[in-house]
Structure formats: C-alpha cells, structure tokens
N, C-alpha and C positions, 0 to 999 in steps of 0.2 A: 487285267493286263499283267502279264508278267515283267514285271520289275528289276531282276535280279537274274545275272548268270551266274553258275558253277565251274568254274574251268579246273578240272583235275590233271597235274603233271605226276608220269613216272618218273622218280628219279633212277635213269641208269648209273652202274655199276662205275662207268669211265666218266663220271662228272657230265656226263649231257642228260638231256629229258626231254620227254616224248608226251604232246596230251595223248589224253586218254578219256580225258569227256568233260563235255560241253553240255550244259544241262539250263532251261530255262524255269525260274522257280518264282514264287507270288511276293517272296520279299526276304529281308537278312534274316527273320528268321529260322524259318524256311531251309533258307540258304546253308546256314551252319549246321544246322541241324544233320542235312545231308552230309554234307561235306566233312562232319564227325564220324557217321555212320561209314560213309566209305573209309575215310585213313583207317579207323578201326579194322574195316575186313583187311583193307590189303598188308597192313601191318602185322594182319597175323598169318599172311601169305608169306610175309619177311619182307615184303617190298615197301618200299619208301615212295612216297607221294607227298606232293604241297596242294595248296590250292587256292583260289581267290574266288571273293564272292567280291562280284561287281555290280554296279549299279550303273543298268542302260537308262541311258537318257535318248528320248525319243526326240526325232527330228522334228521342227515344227516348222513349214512354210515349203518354199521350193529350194532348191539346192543347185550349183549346176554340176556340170559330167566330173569334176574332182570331188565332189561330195560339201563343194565351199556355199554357206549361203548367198541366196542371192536377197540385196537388198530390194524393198520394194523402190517401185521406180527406176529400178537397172538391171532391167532383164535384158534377157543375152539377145541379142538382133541377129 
C-alpha cells in the first residue's frame, strides 16, 4: 500500500504557487528521494519549487457524508 504522498509546488514569480504533482510513493524514503530528484531538474530549469512528503493515514470503519466518524452504536438513522 502506498503510504506516502509527494505534493510538488511551483513557486511563481509574484509570490503565489501552483501544484504541479501529486504523486503516491511506498514510503519517506521513497518519497525524498523523488522529491530530490525533481527540485534538482526544475532547478536547473531556474524554477523554484517546495514540496512535502506526507503520510496518508487510512480511514478505518464507516465515516458519515462530512468525512466524520461514525461511532459504533450511532449510526446515522
């Protein structure tokens, strides 16, 4: 199971930033690894990027229509 997202931002020119890719990877280190590799290339494009390596935590049980869990014993009627 993939463990870990890559979210890469460009940083624009006028202080905003745009992703530019979402990527699901097997774990951190994995994750950095890429995420070296890419600032690398675009850096040497001259452009400027950040990024984070996050760690999805998988839902466990039922949830209701906001994404809230539902306790057992108080599901939605």
């Amino acid at each position: 199971m993939k463990s870990f997202v890559l979210i890469l931002w460009l940083l624009m020119g006028d202080g905003g930033q745009r992703v530019i890719l979402t990527q699901s990877v097997d774990d951190q280190a994995s994750c950095l690894a890429s995420a070296k590799a890419l600032v690398d290339k675009h850096e040497a494009r001259g452009e400027k990027v950040r990024y984070l390596c996050h760690e999805v935590v998988p839902e466990v049980g039922d949830v209701d229509e906001n994404g809230n869990p539902i306790l057992p014993g108080h599901a939605a009627k």
